[in-house]
Backbone of each chain as nested JSON, in Angstrom:
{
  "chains": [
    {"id": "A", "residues": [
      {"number": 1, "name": "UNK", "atoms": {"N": [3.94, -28.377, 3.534], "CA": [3.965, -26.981, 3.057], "C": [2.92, -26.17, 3.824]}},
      {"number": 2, "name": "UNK", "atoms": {"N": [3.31, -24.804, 3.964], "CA": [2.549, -23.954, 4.868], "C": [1.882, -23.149, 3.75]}},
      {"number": 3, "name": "UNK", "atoms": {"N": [0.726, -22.328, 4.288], "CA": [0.133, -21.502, 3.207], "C": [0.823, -19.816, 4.442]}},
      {"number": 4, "name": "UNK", "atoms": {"N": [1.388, -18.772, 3.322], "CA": [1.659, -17.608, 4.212], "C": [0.899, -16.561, 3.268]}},
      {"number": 5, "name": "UNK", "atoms": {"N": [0.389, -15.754, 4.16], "CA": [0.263, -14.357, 3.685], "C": [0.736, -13.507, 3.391]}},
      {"number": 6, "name": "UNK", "atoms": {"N": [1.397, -12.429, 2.669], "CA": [2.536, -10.911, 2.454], "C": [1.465, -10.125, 2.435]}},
      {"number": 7, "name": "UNK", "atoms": {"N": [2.446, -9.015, 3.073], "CA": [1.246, -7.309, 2.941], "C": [2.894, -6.648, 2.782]}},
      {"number": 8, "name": "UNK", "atoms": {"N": [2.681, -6.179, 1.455], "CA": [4.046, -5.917, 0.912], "C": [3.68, -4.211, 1.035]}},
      {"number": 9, "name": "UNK", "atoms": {"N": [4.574, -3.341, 1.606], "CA": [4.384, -1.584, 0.762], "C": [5.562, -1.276, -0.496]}},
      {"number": 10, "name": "UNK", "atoms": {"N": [5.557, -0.847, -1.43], "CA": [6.519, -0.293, -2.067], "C": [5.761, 1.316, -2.089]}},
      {"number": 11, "name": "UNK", "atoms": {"N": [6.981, 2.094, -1.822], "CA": [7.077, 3.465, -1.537], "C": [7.943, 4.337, -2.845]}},
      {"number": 12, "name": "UNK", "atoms": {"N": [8.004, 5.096, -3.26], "CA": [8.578, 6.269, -3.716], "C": [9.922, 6.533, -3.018]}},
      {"number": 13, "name": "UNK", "atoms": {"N": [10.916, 6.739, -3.357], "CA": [12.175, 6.611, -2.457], "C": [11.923, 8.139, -1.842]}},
      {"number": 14, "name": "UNK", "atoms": {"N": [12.523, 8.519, -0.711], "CA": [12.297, 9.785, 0.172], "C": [12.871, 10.8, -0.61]}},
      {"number": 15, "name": "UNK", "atoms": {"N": [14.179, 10.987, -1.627], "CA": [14.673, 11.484, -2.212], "C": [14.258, 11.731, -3.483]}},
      {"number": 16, "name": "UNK", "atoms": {"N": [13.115, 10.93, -4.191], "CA": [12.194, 11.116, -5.279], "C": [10.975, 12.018, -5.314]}},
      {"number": 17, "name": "UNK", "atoms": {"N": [10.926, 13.008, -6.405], "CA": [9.785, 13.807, -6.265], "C": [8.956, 12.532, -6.559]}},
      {"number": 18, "name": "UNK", "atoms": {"N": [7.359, 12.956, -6.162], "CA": [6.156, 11.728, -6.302], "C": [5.162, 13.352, -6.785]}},
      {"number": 19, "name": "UNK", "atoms": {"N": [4.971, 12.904, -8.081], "CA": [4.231, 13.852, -8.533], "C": [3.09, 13.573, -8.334]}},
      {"number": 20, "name": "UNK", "atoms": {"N": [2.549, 12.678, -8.293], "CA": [1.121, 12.079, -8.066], "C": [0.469, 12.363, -6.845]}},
      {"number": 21, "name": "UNK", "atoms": {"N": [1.485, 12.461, -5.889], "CA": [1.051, 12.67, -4.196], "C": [0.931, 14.388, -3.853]}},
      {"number": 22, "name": "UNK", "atoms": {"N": [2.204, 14.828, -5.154], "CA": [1.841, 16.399, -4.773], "C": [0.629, 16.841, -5.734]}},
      {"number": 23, "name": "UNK", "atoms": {"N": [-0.027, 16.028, -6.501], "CA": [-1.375, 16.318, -7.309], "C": [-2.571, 16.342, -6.041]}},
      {"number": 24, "name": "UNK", "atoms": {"N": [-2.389, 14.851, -5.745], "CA": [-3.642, 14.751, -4.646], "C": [-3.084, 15.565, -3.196]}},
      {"number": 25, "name": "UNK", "atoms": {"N": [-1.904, 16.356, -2.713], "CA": [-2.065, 17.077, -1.822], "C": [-2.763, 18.48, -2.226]}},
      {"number": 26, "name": "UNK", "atoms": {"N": [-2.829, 18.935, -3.701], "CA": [-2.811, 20.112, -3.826], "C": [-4.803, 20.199, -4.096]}},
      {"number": 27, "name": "UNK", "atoms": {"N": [-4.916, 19.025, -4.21], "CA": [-6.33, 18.348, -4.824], "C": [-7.28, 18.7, -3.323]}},
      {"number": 28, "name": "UNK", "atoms": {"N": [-6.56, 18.199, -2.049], "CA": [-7.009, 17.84, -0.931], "C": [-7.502, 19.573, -0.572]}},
      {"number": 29, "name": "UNK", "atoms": {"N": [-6.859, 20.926, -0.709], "CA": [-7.73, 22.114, -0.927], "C": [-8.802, 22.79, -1.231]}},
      {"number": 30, "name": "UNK", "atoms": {"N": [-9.492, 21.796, -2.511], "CA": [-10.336, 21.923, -3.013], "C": [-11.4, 21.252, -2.121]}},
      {"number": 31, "name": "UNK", "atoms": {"N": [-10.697, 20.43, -1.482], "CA": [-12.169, 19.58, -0.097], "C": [-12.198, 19.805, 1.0]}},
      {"number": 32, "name": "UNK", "atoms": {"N": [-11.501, 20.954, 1.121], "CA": [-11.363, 21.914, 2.545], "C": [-10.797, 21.253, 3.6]}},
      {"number": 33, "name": "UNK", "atoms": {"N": [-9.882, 20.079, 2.757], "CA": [-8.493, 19.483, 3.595], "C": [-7.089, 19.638, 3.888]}},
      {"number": 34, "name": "UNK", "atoms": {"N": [-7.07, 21.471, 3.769], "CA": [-5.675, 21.789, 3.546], "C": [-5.346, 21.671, 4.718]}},
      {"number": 35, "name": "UNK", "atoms": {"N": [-5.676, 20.73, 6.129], "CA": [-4.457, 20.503, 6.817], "C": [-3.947, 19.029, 6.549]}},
      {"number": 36, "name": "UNK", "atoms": {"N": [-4.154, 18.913, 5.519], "CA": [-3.308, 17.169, 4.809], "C": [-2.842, 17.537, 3.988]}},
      {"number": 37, "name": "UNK", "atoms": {"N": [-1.033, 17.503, 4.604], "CA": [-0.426, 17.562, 3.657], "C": [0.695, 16.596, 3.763]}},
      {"number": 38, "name": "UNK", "atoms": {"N": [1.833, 16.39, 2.562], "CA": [3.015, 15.748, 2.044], "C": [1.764, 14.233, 1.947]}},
      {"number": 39, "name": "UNK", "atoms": {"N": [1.543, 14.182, 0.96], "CA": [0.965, 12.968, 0.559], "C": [1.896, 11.931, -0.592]}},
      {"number": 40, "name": "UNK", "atoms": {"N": [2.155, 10.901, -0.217], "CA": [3.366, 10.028, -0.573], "C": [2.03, 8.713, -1.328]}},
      {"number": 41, "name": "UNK", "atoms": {"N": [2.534, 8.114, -2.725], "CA": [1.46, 7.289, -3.177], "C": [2.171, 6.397, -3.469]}},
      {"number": 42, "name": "UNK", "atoms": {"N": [1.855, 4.945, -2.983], "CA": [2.836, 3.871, -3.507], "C": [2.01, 2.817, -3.738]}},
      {"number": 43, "name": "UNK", "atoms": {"N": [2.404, 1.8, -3.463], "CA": [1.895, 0.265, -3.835], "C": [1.794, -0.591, -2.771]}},
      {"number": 44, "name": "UNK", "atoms": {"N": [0.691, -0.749, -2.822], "CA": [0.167, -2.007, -1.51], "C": [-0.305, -3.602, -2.079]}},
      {"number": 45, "name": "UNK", "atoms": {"N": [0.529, -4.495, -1.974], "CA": [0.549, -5.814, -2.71], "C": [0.458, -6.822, -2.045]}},
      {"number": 46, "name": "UNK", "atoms": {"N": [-0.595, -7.617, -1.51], "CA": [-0.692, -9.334, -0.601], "C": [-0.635, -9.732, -1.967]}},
      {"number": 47, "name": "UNK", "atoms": {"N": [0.002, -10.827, -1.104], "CA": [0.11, -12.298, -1.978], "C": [-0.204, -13.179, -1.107]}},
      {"number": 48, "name": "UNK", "atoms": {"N": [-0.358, -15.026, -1.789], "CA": [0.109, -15.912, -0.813], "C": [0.841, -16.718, -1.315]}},
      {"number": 49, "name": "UNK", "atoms": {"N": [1.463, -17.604, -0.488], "CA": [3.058, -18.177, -0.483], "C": [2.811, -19.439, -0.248]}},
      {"number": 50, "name": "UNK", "atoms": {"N": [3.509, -20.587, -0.813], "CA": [3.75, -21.946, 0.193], "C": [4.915, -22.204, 0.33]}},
      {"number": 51, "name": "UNK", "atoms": {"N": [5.14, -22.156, 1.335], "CA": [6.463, -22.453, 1.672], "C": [6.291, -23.474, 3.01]}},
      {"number": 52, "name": "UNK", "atoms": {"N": [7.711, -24.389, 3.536], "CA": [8.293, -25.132, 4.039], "C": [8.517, -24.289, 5.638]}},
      {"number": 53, "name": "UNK", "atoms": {"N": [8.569, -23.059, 5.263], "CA": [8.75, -22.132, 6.893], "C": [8.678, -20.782, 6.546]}},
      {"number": 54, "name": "UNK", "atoms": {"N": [8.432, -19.682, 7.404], "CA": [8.177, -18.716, 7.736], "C": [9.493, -18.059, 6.734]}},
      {"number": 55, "name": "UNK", "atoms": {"N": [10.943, -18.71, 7.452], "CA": [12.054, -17.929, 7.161], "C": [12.116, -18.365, 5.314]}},
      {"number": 56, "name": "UNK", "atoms": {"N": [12.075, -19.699, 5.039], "CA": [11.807, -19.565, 3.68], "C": [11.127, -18.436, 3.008]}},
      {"number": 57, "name": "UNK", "atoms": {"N": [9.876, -18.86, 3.444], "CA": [9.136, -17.324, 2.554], "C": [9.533, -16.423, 2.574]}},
      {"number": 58, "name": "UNK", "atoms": {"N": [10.198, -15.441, 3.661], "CA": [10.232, -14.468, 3.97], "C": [11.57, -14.094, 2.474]}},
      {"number": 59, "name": "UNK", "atoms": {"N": [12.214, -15.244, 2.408], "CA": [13.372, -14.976, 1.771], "C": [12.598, -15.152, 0.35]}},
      {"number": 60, "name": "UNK", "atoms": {"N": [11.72, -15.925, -0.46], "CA": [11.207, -15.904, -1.248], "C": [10.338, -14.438, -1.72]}},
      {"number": 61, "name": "UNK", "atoms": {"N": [10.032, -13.789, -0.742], "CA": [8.673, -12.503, -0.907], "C": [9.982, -11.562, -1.298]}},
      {"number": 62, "name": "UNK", "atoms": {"N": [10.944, -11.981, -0.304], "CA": [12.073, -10.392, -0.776], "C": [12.343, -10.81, -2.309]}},
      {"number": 63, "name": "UNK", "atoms": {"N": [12.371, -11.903, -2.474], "CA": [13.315, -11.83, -4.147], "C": [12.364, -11.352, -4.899]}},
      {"number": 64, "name": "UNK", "atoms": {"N": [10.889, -11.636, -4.903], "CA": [10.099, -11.221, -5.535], "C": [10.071, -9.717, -5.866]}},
      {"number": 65, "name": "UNK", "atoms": {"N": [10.247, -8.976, -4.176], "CA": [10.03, -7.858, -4.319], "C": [11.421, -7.052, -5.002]}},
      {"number": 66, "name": "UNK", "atoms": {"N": [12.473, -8.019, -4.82], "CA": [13.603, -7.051, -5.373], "C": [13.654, -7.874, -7.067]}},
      {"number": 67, "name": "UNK", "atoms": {"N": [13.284, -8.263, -7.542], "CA": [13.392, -8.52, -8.693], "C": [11.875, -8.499, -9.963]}},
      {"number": 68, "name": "UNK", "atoms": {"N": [10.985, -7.84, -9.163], "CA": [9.875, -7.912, -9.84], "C": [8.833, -6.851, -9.191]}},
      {"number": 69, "name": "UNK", "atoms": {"N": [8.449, -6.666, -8.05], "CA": [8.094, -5.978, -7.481], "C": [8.154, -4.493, -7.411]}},
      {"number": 70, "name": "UNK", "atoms": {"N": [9.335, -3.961, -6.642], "CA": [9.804, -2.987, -6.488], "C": [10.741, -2.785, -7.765]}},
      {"number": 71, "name": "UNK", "atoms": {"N": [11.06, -1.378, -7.981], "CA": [12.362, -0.771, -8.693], "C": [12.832, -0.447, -7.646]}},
      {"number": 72, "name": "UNK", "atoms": {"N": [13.695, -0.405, -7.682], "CA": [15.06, -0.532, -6.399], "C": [15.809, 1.1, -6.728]}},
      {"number": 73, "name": "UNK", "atoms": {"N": [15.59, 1.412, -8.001], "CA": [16.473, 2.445, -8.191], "C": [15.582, 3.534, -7.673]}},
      {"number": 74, "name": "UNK", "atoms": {"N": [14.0, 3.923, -7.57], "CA": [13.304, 4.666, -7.095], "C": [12.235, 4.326, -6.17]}},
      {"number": 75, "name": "UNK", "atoms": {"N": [12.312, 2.954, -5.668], "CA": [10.903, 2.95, -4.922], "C": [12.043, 1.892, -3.928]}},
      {"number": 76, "name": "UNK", "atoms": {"N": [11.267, 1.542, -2.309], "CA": [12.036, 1.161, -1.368], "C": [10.871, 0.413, -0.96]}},
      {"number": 77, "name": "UNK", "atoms": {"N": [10.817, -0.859, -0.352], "CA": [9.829, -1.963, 0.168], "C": [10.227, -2.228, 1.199]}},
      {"number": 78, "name": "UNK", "atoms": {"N": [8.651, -2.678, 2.0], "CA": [8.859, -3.606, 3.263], "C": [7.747, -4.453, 3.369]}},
      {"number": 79, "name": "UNK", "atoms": {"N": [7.891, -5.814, 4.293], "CA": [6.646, -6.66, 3.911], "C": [6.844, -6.957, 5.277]}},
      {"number": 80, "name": "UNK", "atoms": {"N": [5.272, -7.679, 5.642], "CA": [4.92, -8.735, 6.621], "C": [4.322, -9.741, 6.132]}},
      {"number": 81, "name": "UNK", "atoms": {"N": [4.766, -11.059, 6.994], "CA": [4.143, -12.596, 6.42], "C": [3.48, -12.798, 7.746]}},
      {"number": 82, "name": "UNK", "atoms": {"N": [2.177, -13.334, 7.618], "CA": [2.151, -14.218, 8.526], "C": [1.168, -15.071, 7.97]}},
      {"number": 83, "name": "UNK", "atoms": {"N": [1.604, -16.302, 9.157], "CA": [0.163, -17.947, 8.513], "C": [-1.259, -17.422, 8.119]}},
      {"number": 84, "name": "UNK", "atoms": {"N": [-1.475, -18.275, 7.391], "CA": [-3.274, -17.928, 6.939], "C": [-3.549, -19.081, 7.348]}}
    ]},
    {"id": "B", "residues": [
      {"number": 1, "name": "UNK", "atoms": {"N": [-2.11, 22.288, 18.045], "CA": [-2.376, 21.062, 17.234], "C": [-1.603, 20.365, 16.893]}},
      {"number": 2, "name": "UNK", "atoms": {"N": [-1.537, 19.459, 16.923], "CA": [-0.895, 18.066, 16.636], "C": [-0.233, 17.692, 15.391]}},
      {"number": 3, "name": "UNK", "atoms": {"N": [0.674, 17.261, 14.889], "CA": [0.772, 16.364, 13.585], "C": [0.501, 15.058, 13.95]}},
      {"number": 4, "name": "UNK", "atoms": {"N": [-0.078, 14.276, 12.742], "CA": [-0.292, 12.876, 12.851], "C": [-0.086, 12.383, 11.258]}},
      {"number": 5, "name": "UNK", "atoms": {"N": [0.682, 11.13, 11.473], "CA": [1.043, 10.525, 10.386], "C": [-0.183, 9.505, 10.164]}},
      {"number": 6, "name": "UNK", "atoms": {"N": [-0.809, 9.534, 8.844], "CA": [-1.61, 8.513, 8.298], "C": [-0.943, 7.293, 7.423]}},
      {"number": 7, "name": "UNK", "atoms": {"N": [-1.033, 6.464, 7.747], "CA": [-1.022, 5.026, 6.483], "C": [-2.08, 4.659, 6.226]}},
      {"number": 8, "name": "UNK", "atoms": {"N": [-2.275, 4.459, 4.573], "CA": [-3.477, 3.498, 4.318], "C": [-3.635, 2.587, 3.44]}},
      {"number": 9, "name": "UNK", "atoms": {"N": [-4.535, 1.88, 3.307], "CA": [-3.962, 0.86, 1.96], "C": [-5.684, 1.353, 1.232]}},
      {"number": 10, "name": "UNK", "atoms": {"N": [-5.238, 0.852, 0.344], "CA": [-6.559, 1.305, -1.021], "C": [-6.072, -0.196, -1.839]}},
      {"number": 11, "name": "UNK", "atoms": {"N": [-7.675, -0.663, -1.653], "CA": [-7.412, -2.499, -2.075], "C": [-8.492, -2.697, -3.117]}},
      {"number": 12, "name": "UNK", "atoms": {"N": [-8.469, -3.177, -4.568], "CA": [-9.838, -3.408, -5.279], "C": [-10.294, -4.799, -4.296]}},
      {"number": 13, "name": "UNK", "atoms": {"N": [-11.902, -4.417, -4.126], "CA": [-12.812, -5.14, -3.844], "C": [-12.249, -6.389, -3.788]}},
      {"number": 14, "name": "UNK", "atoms": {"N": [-12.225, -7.513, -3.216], "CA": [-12.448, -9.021, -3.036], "C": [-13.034, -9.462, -4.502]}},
      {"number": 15, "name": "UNK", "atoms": {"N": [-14.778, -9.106, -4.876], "CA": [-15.136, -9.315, -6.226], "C": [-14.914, -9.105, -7.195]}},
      {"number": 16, "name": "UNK", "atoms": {"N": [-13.661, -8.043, -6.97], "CA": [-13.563, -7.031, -8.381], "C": [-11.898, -7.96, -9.196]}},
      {"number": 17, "name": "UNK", "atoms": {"N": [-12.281, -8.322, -10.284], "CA": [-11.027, -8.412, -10.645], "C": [-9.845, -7.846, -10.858]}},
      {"number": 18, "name": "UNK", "atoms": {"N": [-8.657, -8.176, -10.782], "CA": [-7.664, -7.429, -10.666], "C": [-6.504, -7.677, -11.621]}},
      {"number": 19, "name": "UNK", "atoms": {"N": [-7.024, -7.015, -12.525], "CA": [-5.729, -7.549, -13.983], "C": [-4.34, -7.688, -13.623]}},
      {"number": 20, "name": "UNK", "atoms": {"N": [-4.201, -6.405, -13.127], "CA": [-2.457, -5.901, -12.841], "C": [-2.201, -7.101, -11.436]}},
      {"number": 21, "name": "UNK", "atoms": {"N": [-2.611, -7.381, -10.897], "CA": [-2.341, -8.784, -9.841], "C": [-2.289, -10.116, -11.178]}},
      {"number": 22, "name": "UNK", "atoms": {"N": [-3.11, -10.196, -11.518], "CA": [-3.215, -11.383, -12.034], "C": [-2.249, -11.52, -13.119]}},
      {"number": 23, "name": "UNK", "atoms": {"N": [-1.706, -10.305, -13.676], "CA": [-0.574, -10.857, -14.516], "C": [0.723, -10.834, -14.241]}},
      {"number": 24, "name": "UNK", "atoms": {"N": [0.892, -10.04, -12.976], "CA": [2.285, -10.403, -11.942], "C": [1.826, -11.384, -11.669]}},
      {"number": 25, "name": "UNK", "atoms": {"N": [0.8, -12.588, -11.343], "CA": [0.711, -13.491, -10.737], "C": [1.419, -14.697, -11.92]}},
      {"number": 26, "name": "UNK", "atoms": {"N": [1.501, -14.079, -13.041], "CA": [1.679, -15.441, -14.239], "C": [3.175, -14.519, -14.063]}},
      {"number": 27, "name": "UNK", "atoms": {"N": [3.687, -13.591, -14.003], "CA": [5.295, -13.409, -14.157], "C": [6.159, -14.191, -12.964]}},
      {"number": 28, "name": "UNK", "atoms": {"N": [5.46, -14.553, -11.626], "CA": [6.353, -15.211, -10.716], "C": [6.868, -16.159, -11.111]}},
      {"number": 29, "name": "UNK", "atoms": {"N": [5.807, -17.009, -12.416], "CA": [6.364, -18.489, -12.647], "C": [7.593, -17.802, -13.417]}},
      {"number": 30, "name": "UNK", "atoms": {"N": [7.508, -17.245, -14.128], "CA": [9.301, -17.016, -14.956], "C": [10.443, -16.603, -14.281]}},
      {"number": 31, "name": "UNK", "atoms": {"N": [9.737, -16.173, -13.22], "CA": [11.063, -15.679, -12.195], "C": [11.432, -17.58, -11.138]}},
      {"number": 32, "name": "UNK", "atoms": {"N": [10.313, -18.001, -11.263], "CA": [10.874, -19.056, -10.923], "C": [10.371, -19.307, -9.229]}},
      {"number": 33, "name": "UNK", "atoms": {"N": [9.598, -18.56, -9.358], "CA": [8.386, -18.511, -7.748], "C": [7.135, -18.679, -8.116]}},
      {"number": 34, "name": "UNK", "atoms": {"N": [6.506, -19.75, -9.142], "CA": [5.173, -20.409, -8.756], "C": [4.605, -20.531, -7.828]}},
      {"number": 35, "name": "UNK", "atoms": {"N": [5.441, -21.032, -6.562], "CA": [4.471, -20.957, -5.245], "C": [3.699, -19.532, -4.79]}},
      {"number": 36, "name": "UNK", "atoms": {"N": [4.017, -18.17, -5.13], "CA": [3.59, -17.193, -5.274], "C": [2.487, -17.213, -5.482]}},
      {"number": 37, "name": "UNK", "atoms": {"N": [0.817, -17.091, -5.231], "CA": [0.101, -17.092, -5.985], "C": [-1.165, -15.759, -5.458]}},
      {"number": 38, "name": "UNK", "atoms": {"N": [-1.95, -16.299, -6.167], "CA": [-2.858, -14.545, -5.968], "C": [-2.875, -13.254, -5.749]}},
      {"number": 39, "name": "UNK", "atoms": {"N": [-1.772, -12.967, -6.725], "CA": [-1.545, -10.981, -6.376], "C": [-2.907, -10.559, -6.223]}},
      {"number": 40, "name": "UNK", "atoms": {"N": [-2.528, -9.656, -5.465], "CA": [-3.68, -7.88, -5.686], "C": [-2.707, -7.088, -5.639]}},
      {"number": 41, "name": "UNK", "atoms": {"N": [-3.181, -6.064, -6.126], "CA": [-2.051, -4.934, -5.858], "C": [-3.235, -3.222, -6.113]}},
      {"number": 42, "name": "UNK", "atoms": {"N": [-2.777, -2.735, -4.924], "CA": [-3.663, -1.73, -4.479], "C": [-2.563, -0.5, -4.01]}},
      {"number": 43, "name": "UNK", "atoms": {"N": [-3.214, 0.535, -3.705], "CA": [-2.398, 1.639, -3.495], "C": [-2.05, 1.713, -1.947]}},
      {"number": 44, "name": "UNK", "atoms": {"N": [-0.706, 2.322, -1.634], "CA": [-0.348, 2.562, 0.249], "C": [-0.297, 4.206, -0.459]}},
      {"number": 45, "name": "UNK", "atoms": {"N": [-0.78, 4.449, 0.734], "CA": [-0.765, 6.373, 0.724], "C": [-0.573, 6.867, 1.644]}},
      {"number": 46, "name": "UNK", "atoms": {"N": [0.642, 7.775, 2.352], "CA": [1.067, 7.734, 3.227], "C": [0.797, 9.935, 3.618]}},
      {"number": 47, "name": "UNK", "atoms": {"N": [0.431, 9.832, 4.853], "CA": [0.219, 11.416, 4.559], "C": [-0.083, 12.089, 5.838]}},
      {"number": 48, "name": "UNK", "atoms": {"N": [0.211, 13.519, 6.032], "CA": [0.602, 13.772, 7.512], "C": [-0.695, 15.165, 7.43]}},
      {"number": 49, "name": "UNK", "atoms": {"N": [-1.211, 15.334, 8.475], "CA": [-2.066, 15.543, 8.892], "C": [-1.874, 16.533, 10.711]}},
      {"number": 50, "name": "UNK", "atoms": {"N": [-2.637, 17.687, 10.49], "CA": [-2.545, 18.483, 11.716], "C": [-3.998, 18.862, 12.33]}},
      {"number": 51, "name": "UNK", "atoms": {"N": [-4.121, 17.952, 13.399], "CA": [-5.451, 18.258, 14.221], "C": [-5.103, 18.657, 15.545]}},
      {"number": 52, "name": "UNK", "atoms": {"N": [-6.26, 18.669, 15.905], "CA": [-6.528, 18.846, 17.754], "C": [-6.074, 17.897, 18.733]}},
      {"number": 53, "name": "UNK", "atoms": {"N": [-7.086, 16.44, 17.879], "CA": [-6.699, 15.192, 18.72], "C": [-6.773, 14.296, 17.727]}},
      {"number": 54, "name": "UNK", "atoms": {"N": [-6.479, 13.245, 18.031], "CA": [-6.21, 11.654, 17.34], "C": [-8.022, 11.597, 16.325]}},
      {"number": 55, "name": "UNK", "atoms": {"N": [-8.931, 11.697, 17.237], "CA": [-10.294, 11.769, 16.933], "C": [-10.515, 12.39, 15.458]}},
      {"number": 56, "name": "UNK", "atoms": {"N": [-10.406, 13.722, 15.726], "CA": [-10.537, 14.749, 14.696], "C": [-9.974, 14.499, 12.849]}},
      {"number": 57, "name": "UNK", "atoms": {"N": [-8.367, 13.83, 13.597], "CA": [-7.299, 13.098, 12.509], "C": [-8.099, 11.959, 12.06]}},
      {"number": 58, "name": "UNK", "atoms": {"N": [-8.587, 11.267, 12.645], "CA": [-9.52, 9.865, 12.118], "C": [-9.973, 10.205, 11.155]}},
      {"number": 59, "name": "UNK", "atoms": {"N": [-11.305, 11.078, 11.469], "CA": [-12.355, 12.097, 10.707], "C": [-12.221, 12.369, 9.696]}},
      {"number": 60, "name": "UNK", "atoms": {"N": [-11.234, 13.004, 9.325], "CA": [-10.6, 13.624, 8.472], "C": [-9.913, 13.17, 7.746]}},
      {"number": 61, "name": "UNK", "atoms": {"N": [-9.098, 11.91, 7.932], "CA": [-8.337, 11.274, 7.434], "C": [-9.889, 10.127, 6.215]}},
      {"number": 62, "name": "UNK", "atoms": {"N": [-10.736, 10.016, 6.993], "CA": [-11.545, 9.301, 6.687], "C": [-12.379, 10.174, 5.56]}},
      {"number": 63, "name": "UNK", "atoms": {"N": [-12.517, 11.422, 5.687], "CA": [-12.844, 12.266, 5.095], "C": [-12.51, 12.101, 3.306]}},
      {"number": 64, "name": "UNK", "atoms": {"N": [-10.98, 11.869, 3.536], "CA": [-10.186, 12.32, 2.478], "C": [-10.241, 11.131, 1.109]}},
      {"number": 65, "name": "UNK", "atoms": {"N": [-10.092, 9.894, 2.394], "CA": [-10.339, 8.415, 2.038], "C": [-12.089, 8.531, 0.904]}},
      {"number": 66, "name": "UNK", "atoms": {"N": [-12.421, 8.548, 1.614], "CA": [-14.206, 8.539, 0.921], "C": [-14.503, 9.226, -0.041]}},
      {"number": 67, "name": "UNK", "atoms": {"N": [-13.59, 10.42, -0.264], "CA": [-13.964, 11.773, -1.577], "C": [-12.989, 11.817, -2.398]}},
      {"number": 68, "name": "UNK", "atoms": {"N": [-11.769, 11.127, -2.142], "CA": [-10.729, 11.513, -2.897], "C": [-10.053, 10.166, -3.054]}},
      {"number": 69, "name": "UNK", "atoms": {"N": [-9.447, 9.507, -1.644], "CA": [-8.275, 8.479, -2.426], "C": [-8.687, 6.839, -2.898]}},
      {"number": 70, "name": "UNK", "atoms": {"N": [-10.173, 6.789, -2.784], "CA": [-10.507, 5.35, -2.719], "C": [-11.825, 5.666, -3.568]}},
      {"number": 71, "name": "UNK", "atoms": {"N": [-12.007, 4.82, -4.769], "CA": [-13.142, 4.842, -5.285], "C": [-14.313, 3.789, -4.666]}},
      {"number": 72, "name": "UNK", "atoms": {"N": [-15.452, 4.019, -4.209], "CA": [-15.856, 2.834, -3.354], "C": [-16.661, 2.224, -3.867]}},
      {"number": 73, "name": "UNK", "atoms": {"N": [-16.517, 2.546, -5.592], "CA": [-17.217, 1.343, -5.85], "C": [-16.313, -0.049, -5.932]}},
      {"number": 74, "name": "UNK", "atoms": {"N": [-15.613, 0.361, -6.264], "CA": [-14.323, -0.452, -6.843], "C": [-13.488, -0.987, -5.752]}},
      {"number": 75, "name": "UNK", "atoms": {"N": [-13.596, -0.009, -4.975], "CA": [-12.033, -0.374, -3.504], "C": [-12.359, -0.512, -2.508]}},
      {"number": 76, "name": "UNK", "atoms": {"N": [-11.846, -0.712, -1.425], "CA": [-12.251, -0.531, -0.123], "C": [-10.756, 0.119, 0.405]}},
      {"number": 77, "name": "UNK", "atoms": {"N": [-11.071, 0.659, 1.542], "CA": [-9.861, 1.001, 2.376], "C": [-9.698, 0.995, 4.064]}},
      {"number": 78, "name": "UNK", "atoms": {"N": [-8.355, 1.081, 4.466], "CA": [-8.232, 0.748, 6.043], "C": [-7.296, 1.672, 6.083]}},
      {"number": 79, "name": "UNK", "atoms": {"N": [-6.731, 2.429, 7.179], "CA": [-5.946, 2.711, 7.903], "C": [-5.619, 3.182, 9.174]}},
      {"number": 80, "name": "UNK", "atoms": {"N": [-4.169, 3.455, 9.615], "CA": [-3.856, 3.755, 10.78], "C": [-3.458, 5.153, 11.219]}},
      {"number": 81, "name": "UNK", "atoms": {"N": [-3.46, 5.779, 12.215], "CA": [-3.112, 6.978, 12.464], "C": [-1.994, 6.722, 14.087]}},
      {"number": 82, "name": "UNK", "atoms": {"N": [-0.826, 7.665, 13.289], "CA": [-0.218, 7.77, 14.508], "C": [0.791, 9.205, 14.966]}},
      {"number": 83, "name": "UNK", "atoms": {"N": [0.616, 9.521, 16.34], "CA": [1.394, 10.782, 16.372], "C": [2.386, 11.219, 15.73]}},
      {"number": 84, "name": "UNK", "atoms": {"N": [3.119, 12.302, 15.15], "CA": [4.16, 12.313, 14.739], "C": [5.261, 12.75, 15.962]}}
    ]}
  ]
}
């Protein structure tokens, strides 16, 4: 068994308002950062894995992320594995 | 001036415990992925930005990081900057 790393993002789907991101863009004014704007806030998640191979895990991190992880109906994921 | 797209991740501390990891970490076993182990789960913040040069965008981006999207007692943060 291998030990793997994930650096998972789950995002806000592009088609979803993210009220939270238009809080902290409107926030970013007040710190005399109004050239930062469309601020998008999601979820940044490592894990680690043991798995038998790379392609195993890779298929293990997605189920995670589509069945526990992410909501699928409003938020959209992508991950990287690599060995630790 | 430029647009530049920022990514960043916002991670609690290494020392700091992390409830919301640690109890996705006990839901993998019901999903039936024990090998899963040690969540964290931290924020991705994704956000676009208009400077001069790449430099300036750092700055600033770093700016925003330190006063606004990362508490430092608690978090640490990294990110990348890239043209749009």
């Amino acid at each position: 068994m291998t030990k793997f790393q994930a650096e998972i993002d789950v995002m806000p789907k592009k088609e979803i308002l993210d009220p939270q991101g238009k809080a902290v863009t409107g926030s970013m004014k007040n710190l005399g950062l109004a050239e930062i704007q469309n601020i998008r806030i999601g979820k940044h998640i490592t894990l680690e894995i043991e798995a038998e191979n790379a392609e195993i895990a890779h298929a293990k991190v997605d189920e995670a992320c589509k069945n526990l992880l992410a909501n699928l109906i409003m938020e959209s994921y992508s991950f990287k594995i690599a060995q630790v």
